[in-house]
N, C-alpha and C positions, 0 to 999 in steps of 0.2 A: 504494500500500500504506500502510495506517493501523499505526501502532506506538504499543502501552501503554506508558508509561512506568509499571512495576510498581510500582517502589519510590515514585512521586510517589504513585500512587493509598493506598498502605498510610499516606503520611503524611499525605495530608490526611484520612484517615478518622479517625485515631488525633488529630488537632489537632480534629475535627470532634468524636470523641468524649471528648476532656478537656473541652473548654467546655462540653458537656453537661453533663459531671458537677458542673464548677464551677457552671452555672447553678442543676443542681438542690441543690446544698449552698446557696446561697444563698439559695434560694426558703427552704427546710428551716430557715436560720438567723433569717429574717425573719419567718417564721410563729414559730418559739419564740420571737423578740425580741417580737414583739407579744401574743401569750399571753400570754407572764411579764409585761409590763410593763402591757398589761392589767388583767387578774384583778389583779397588785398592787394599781392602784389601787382598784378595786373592790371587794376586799379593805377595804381600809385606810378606804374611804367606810362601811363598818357597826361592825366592830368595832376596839376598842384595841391603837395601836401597842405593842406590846411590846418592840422594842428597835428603834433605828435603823441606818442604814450607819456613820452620826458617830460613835455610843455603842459597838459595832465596833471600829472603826478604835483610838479613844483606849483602849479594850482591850488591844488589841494589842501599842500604843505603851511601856503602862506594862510589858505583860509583857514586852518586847526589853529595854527599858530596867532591867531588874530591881527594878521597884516593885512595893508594893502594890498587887492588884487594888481600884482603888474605884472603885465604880457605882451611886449612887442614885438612884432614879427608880421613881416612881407615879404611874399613870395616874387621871386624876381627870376625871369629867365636867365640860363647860363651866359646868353650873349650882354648883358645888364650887371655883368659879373665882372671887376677886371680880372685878366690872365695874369695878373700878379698874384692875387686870392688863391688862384689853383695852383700857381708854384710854387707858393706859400706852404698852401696845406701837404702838399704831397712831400715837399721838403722837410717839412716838422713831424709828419705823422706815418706817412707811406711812400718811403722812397720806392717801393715797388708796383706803384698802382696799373700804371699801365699795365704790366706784364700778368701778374697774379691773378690765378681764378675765385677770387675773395679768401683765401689765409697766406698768408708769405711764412711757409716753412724754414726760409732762410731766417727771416727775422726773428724769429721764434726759439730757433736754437740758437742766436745771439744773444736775443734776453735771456733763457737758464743760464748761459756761462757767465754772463753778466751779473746776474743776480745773485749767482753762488758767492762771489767775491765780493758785490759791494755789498753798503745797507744804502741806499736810492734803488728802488725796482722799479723794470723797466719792464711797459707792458708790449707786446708786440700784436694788439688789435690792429687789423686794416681799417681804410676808409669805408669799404664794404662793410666790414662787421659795426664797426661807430653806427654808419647809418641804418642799419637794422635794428640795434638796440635803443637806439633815439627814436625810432620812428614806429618800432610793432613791438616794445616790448617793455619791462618794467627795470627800476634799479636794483643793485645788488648783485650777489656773488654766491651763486650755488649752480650745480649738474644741469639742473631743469632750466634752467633762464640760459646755461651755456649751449646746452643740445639745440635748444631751442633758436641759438644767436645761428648755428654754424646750419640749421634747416634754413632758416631765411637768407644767409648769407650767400648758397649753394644755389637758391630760388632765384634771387637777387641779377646774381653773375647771370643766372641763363638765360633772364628774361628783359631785364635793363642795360643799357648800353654802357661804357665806362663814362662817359659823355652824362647820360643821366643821371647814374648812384653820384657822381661831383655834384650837380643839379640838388640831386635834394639833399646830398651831405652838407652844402654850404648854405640850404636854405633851413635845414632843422636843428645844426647843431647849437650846441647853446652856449652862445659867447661873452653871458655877462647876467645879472641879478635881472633875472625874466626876460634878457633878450635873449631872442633866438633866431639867427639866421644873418649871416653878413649884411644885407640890406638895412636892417636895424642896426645891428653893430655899427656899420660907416657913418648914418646917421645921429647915433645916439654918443659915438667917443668923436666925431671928424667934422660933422655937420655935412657930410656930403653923400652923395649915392656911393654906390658900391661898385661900380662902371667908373668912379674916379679914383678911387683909391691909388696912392702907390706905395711901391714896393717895401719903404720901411714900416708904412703905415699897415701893411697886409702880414710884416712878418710880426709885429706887436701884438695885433691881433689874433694871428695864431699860436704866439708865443706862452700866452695867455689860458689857453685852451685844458693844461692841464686842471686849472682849477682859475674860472672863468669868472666864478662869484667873487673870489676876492683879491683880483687883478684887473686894474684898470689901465686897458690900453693908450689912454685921452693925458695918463699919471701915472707913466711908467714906473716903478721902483729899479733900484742895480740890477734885480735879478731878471725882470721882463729886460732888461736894456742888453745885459748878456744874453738873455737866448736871443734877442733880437739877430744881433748880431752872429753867432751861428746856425739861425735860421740864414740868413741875410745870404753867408757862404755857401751854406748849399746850393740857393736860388743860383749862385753863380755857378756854379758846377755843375747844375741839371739845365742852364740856360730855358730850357721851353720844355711844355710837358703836354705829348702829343696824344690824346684819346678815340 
């Protein structure tokens, strides 16, 4: 004589039918993750970012903290850009932009050997990856926010021109206490568009970059004056930066 065991059979249907459910939310959560983040960039590859996750957040920050709301920022075509700006940047942040499919390996294992020896760490993001995390993603330092930088950054390359990740890296990055984007910047330390800038003025401004809140391009101190200045020498070394 064969005997059911009732009760086994109701719980393996019901464990059979939870990981069901769980599979298909996850199926469900992975096709929205890939939509949205998708279409975002695709989005963002025709027309102007109009605000960031960064520009967001620092939002936020001031309204907890019971500041001032201040946010400036306009969006300006690359050609409204001087080409001192983008030899600027790629001098100070990404000597390899041109060349790099969004990580520079080279630069990467120059900062660990770097780092081993001094105390200044030195980080080796590209202008691809800056502008991923400025633009689709939040602050801070953990696996998830980084897996996360180096999917967009892979998206980024394939579907963006190098010509446009400059485009929006110098229209989102954040160049001062709630400016964001060189258009602001030029007007707010220079009194002038961003199409006039020159070259010392462009390397101040990205000189700055590392810590943007509390450097002011307009009231240089020694230490903006020296990176200026070896910003300044690269800009001579890389003469023009062709995308």
């Amino acid at each position: 004589m064969i005997i059911f065991d009732t009760k086994k059979r109701i719980s393996i249907m019901n464990i059979s039918t939870l990981l069901s459910n769980i599979w298909r939310k996850l199926r469900l959560l992975t096709l929205f993750f890939l939509v949205f983040t998708i279409s975002g960039v695709f989005a963002y590859r025709f027309v102007p970012v109009p605000f960031t996750s960064l520009m967001l957040q620092r939002v936020f920050e001031q309204m907890v903290n019971g500041k001032k709301v201040r946010l400036k920022h306009h969006w300006v075509s690359i050609e409204k850009i001087s080409p001192n700006m983008v030899l600027a940047a790629v001098s100070a942040e990404d000597n390899n932009f041109p060349n790099h499919f969004g990580v520079d390996f080279e630069a990467i294992e120059k900062a660990q050997k770097h780092n081993k020896r001094a105390k200044r760490l030195h980080g080796a993001s590209t202008i691809t990856q800056q502008t991923c995390k400025n633009v689709y993603l939040w602050l801070g330092r953990n696996y998830i926010r980084k897996g996360l930088e180096l999917y967009y950054t892979f998206m980024v390359e394939a579907v963006w021109s190098k010509t446009r990740i400059m485009e929006v890296y110098l229209n989102s990055i954040e160049m001062g206490n709630g400016i964001f984007g060189v258009e602001a910047a030029a007007q707010a330390y220079f009194k002038k568009p961003a199409s006039k800038l020159t070259r010392g003025e462009c390397a101040l401004i990205v000189a700055a970059f590392p810590n943007p809140r509390k450097r002011n391009p307009a009231a240089p101190n020694d230490y903006l004056l020296r990176r200026q200045q070896a910003i300044l020498t690269t800009m001579n070394n890389i003469e023009k930066v062709k995308l």
